[in-house]
N, C-alpha and C positions, 0 to 999 in steps of 0.2 A: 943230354945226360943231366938228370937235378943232382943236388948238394942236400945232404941231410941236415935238417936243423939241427940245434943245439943238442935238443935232447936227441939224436939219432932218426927222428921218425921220417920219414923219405915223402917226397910229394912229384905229384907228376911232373914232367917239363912242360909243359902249356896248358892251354884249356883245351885245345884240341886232343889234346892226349884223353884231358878227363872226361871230354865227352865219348868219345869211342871205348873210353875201356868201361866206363857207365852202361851206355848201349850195348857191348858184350855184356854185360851180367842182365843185362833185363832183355835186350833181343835172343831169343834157341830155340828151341823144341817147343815152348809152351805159344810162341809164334806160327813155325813152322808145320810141328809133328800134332799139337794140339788146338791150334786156332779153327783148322779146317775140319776137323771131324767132329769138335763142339758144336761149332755152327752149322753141320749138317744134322746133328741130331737135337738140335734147339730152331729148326723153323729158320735159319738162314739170315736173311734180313731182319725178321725181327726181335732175332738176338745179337746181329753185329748193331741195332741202332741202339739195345738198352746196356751193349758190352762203352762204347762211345760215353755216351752219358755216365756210368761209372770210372770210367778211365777221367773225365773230368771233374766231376765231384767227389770222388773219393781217391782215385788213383795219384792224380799231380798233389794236392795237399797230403797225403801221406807220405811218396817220395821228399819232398820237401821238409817234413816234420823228421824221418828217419834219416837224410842227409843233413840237417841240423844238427842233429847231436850227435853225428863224426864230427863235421865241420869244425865245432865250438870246441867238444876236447881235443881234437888230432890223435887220438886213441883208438884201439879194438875196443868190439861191442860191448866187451866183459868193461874193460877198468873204463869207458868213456859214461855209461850212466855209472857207474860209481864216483867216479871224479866230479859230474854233474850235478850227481843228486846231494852228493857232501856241500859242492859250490852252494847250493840252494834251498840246506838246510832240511832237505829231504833224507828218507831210509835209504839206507847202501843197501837194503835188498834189491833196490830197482835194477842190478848190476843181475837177479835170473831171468831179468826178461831176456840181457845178451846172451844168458849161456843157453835159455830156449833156442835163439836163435841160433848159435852153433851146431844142437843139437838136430834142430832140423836142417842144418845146412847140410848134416855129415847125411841123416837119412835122404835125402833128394838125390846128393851127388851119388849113391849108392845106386838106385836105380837108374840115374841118370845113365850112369857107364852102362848098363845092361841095354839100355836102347844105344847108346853109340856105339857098342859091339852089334849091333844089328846093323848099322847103316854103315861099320865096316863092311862087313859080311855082304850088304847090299850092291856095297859099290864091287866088291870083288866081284862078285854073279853077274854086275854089269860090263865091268869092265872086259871080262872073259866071253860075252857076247851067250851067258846062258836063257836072256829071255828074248834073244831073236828069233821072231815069229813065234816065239813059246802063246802054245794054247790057255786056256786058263786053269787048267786041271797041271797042266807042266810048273806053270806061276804056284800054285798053289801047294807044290809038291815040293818046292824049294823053301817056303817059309815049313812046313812040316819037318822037312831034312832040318832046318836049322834047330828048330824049339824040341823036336822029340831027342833031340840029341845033347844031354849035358856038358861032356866035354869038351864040345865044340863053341857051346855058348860059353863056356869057361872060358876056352882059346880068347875068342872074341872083346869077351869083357874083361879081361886081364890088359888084352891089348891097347885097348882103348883108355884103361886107364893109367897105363905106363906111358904112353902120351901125353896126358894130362897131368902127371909130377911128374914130369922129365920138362915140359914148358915152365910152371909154377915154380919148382926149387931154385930155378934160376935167377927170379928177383923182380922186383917190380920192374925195373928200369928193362931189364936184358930178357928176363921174360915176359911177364903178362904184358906191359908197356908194349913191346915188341910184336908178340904174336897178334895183339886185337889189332895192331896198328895193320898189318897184313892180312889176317883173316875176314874181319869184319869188311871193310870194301871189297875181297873177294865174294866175300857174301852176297852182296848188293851186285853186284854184276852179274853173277849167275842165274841171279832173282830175275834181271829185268829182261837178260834168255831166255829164262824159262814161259815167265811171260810172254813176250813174243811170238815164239813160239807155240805156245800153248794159243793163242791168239788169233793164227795161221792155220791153225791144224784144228781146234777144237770150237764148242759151242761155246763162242767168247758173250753174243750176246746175253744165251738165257744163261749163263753163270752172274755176270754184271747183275741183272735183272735179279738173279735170286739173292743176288749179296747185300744191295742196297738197295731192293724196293719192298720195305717191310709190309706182312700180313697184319696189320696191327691186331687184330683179335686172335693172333698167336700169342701173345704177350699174357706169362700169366708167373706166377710167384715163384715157381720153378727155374721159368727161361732168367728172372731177376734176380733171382739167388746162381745160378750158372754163372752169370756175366759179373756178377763180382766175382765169385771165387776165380774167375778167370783174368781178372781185370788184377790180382794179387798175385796169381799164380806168372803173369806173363809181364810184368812187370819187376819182378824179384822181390814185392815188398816181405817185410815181416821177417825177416830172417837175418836181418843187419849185414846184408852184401853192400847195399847201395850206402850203409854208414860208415862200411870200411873205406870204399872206393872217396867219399865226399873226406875222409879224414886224410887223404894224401893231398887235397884240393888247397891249396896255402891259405892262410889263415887272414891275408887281408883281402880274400876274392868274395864273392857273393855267389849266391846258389840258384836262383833265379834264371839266366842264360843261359845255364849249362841245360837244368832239368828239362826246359821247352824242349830243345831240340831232341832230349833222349827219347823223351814220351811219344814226341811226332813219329822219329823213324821207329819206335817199338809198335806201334798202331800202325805205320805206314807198311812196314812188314807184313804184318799178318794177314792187311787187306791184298799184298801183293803175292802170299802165299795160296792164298783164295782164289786171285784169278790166274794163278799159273795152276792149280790143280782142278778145280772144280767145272773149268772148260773140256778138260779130258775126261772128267767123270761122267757130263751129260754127253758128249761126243758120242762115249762110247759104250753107254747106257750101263753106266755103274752105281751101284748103291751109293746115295750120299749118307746114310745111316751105316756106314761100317763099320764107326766107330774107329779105337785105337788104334786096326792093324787095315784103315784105310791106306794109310803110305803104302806098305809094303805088301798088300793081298790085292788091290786091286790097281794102281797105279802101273806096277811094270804091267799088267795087261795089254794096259793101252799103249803102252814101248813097244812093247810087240806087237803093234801092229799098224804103226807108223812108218815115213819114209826120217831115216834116221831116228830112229827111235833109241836106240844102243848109246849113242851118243848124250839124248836127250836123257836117258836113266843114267846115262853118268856123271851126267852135269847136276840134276837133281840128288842125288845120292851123297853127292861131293859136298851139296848145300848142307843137305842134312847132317853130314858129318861136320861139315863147319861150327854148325848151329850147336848143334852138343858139343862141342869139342870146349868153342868159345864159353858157352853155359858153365859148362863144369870146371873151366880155368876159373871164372871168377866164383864159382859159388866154393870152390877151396881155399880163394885167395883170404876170408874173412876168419877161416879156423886157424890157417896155418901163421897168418900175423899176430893172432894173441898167443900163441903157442910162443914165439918167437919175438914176440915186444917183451912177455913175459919170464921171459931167460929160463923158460922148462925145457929150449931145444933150441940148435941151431936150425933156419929157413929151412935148408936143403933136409935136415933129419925130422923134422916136421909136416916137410912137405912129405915124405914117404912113409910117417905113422900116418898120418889121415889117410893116405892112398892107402894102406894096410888097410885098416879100420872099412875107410868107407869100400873098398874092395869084399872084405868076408863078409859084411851085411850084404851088399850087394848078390850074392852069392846063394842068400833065402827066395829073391824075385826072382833071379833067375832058376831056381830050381822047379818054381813056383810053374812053369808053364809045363816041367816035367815029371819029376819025382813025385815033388808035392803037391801036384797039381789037384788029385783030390781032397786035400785037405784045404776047406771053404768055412767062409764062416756067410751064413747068409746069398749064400752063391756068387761071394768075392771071394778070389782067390788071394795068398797072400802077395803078390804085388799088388793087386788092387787096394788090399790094407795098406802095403805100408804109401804108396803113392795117393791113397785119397786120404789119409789121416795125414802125412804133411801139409797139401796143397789146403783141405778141406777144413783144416782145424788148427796144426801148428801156425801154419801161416800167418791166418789170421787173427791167433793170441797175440802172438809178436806184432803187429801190426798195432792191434789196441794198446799194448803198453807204449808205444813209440810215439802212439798219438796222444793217450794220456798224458805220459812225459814230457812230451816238447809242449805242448797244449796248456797244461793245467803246472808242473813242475818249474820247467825253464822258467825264466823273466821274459817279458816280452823284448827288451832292450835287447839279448843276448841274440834272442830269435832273431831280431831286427838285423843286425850287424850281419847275421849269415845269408838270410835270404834275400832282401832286394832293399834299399832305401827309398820307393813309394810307399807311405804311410797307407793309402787306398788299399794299393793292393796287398802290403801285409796283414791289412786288417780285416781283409775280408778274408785271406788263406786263413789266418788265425781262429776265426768262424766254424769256416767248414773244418779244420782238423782238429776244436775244441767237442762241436755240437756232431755235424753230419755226418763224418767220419765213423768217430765212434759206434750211433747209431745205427748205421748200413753197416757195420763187422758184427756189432750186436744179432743182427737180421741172420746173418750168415751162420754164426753159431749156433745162433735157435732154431 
């Protein structure tokens, strides 16, 4: 249990704490639910080798530059560049790049909950044994039952997100602290089942093969703009989660130790997502281009039609639900702390206006696969808006002020004190997230 500082603000009990609850806001779905069908429809290898090299050139110096300025004020996104940018003789406008970031935290968690009301739903169908020996036409009549049906996806997504402020209003310590601490190694264990399994029963080598042995002459401006926006989107950048998380981190620690290990297991993830799916996908001669509703239209398939297969879709489904579940505790934990550092609400009545809030948005995606489903702009439907305009474009605004800010604002001195005391190495982070940084989010927006 930690002791609030002076001023109130709460900080983890260890580093170990701050690493797991870290890795819950950048490890979920954009690991999981999205690593795998990106990279099937980006040539495989040779967009997980140009997703890698983004993850180290852009990914870890922005992490670092956006847990910097938690670190330094111990504040939400809102009043910590403002606090900063006064320290530094900068505009207090710099204080809308946090409220972007709020703003796209509440739109993500919105649709977020509409996919972990599916991988409820999922796991129920598993757990009740409806895709044993289910044909593919059976598999396929069960994601239809779900989506042609509003009130059902209502059911679902209501559910999912009464789980998620019923963990959150409880507290850092007794919730969020609590839940990653249990969830997230459940995660990792499920994973390295699933693999195995998947290992034992499916095409482990040509999945290996197509994951890490790139086409290089696939490689073209497309698959390089995917892998960063992915390299943002599965990492949490841009949205100030990973500033809120770094501003519980005690103020005489450094930011250096923590960030390696989050980066590895958020990478380490998705490549482990990969080989537990895409061995059942060639096994069992599945499209790797299925895109979004690869999880759930083609994956129980291959359940059904394995020895213990029931099992193995419950253990997958369980993940998945993990995955979102962990995702959206931490992407609420950054609104509902300024709400609540800010005396507009107490935790708990904070925590359930966002759950309001991001619930009735949530409510247009989900209708989006029914009601509204003809209504398109461009043959996107509106989940596809609202989920490609966060990941695609809010993200990476917030990401650029963050890097601006620590980059070009901050002191380097201040920078110093939070991320490592090697002059080498902070001078060359300082590089890539003054110059390269910027420049590759620039690429992205244009």
């Amino acid at each position: 249990m930690t002791t609030p500082s002076p001023s109130g603000h709460k900080h983890w009990s260890n580093r170990l704490a701050f690493i797991i609850a870290t890795t819950g806001a950048a490890v979920g779905l954009g690991n999981i639910w999205r690593f795998p069908y990106i990279t099937g429809q980006n040539g495989g290898g040779a967009f997980v080798v140009v997703y890698v090299i983004c993850v180290l050139l852009v990914g870890i110096p922005l992490v670092l530059a956006e847990m910097a300025i938690g670190h330094s004020a111990q504040k939400n996104p809102l009043d910590a560049l403002r606090t900063l940018a006064k320290k530094h003789n900068a505009s207090e406008h710099w204080r809308w790049v946090g409220l972007l970031g709020l703003i796209t935290l509440t739109v993500i968690l919105s649709f977020y909950s509409v996919i972990g009301g599916f991988s409820l739903y999922y796991l129920f169908k598993a757990l009740s044994g409806t895709f044993n020996h289910a044909s593919a036409s059976t598999v396929a009549l069960v994601w239809q039952q779900l989506v042609t049906h509003p009130w059902q996806m209502l059911f679902w997504h209501s559910l999912f997100m009464l789980m998620t402020m019923g963990v959150i209003s409880a507290g850092v310590i007794n919730g969020l602290e609590r839940a990653t601490k249990i969830m997230m190694p459940a995660l990792y264990i499920i994973l390295f089942v699933l693999v195995a399994c998947a290992a034992k029963i499916g095409d482990f080598h040509r999945a290996f093969l197509y994951l890490f042995h790139p086409n290089w002459h696939l490689i073209n401006a497309h698959i390089v703009i995917s892998a960063l926006g992915h390299a943002f989107f599965t990492l949490a950048l841009g949205a100030g989660a990973l500033l809120t998380y770094a501003s519980y981190s005690k103020p005489n620690s450094t930011l250096l130790g923590s960030v390696i290990p989050v980066v590895i297991l958020d990478v380490l993830v998705a490549f482990l997502s990969g080989l537990a799916i895409f061995p059942l996908v060639f096994a069992f001669h599945l499209p790797v281009t299925s895109g979004p509703g690869l999880m759930y239209q083609a994956l129980p398939i291959a359940f059904a039609h394995i020895h213990g297969g029931q099992w193995l879709g419950v253990l997958f489904f369980l993940l998945l639900l993990f995955a979102a579940w962990t995702s959206s505790i931490n992407l609420a934990e950054p609104i509902i702390a300024t709400l609540s550092q800010r005396a507009y609400a107490s935790r708990r009545s904070s925590a359930w206006l966002i759950g309001f809030v991001a619930w009735a948005l949530g409510i247009a995606s989900l209708l989006s696969f029914n009601i509204l489903a003809h209504v398109q702009w461009h043959h996107h439907t509106v989940f596809d808006l609202i989920s490609s305009t966060s990941t695609d474009y809010l993200l990476p605004l917030g990401g650029l002020g963050f890097a601006v800010f620590a980059g070009w604002v901050m002191s380097p001195a201040t920078l110093k004190a939070s991320i490592c005391k090697s002059s080498v190495v902070f001078y060359s982070w300082l590089w890539l997230t003054r110059i390269v940084a910027p420049l590759a989010i620039l690429l992205i927006l244009l």
